[in-house]
C-alpha positions as CSV (number, residue, x, y, z in Angstrom):
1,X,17.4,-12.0,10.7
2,X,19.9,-14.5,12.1
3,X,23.5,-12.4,12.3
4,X,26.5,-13.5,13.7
5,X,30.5,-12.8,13.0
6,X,32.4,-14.8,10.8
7,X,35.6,-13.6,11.6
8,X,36.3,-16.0,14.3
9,X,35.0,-19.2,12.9
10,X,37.3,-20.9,10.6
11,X,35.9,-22.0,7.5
12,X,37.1,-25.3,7.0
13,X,35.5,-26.2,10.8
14,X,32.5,-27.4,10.6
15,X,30.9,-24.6,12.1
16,X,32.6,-22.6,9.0
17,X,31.1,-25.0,6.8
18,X,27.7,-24.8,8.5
19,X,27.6,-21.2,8.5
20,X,28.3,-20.6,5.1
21,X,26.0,-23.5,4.2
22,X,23.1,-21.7,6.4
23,X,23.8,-18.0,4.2
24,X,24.0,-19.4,1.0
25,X,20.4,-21.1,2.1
26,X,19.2,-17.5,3.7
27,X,20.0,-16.1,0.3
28,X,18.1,-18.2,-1.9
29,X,15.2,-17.7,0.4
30,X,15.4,-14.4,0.2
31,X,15.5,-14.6,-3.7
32,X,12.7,-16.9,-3.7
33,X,10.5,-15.1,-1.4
34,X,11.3,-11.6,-3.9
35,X,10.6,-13.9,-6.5
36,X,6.6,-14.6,-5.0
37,X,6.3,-11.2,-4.2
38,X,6.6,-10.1,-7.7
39,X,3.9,-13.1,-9.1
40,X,1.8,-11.9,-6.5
41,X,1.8,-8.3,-7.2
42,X,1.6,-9.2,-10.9
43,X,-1.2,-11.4,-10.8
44,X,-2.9,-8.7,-8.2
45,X,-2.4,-5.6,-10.6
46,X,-4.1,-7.8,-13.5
47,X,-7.7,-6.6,-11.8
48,X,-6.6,-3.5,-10.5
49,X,-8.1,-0.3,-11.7
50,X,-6.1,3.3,-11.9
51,X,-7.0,5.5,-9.8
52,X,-7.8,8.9,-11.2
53,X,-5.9,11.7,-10.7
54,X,-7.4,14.7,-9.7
55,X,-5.6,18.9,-9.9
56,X,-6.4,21.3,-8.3
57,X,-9.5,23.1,-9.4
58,X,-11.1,20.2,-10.4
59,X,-14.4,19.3,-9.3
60,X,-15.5,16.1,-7.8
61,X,-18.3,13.9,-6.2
62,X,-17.8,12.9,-3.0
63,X,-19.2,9.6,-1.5
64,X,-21.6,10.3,1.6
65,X,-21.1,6.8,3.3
66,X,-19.3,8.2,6.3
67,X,-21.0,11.4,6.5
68,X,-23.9,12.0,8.8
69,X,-27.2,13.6,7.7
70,X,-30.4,15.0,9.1
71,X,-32.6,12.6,6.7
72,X,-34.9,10.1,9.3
73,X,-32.8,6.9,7.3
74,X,-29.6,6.7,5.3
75,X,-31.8,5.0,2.7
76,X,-33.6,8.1,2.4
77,X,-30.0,10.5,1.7
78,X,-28.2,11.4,-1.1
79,X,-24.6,8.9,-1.7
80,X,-23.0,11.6,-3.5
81,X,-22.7,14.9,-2.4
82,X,-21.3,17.9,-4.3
83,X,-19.4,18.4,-6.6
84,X,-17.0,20.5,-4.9
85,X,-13.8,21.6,-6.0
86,X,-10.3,20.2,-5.0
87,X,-7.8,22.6,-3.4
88,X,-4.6,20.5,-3.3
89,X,-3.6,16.5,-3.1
90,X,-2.7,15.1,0.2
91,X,-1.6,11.7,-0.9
92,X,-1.7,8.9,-3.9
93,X,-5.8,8.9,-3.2
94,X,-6.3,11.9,-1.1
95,X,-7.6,15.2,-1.7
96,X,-8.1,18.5,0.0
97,X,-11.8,19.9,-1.0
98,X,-13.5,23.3,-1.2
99,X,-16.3,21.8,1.6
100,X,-19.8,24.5,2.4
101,X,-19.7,26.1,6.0
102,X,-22.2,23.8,7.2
């Protein structure tokens, strides 16, 4: 953002005039662009499932998309693994889990 001292620029100058012309634009900008941002994130969470919400010593599915098997084709191996059971929340979506040694 555009900043600059006030203090030494008389306001009925025209460079007074000017900057207080250019913050009274800035700040219906800024109110329009908050205003966009909350249609957008409104019209966004319309489709937007919750995510569940998993405590500890649930159990749970996990997805085997990023998981590496033995099996000759990822056609050929399982998408879910588990379940296993969830030891603590790391984050909004992510989850410590109870994995095998292997």
């Amino acid at each position: 953002n555009l900043r600059f001292d006030s203090i030494h620029i008389y306001q009925d100058s025209p460079a007074g005039k000017l900057s207080t012309k250019l913050q009274s634009v800035q700040q219906g900008v800024k109110e329009e662009l908050e205003s966009v941002i909350r249609r957008l994130k409104k019209y966004a969470d319309r489709n937007r499932a919750i995510p569940p919400d998993f405590q500890p010593g649930d159990r749970v599915w996990l997805a085997s998309k990023s998981i590496k098997t033995t099996r000759p084709t990822k056609k050929l191996s399982e998408r879910w693994l588990g379940p296993f059971e969830v030891l603590k929340k790391i984050g909004s979506q992510a989850y410590h889990l109870k994995l095998p040694q292997q």
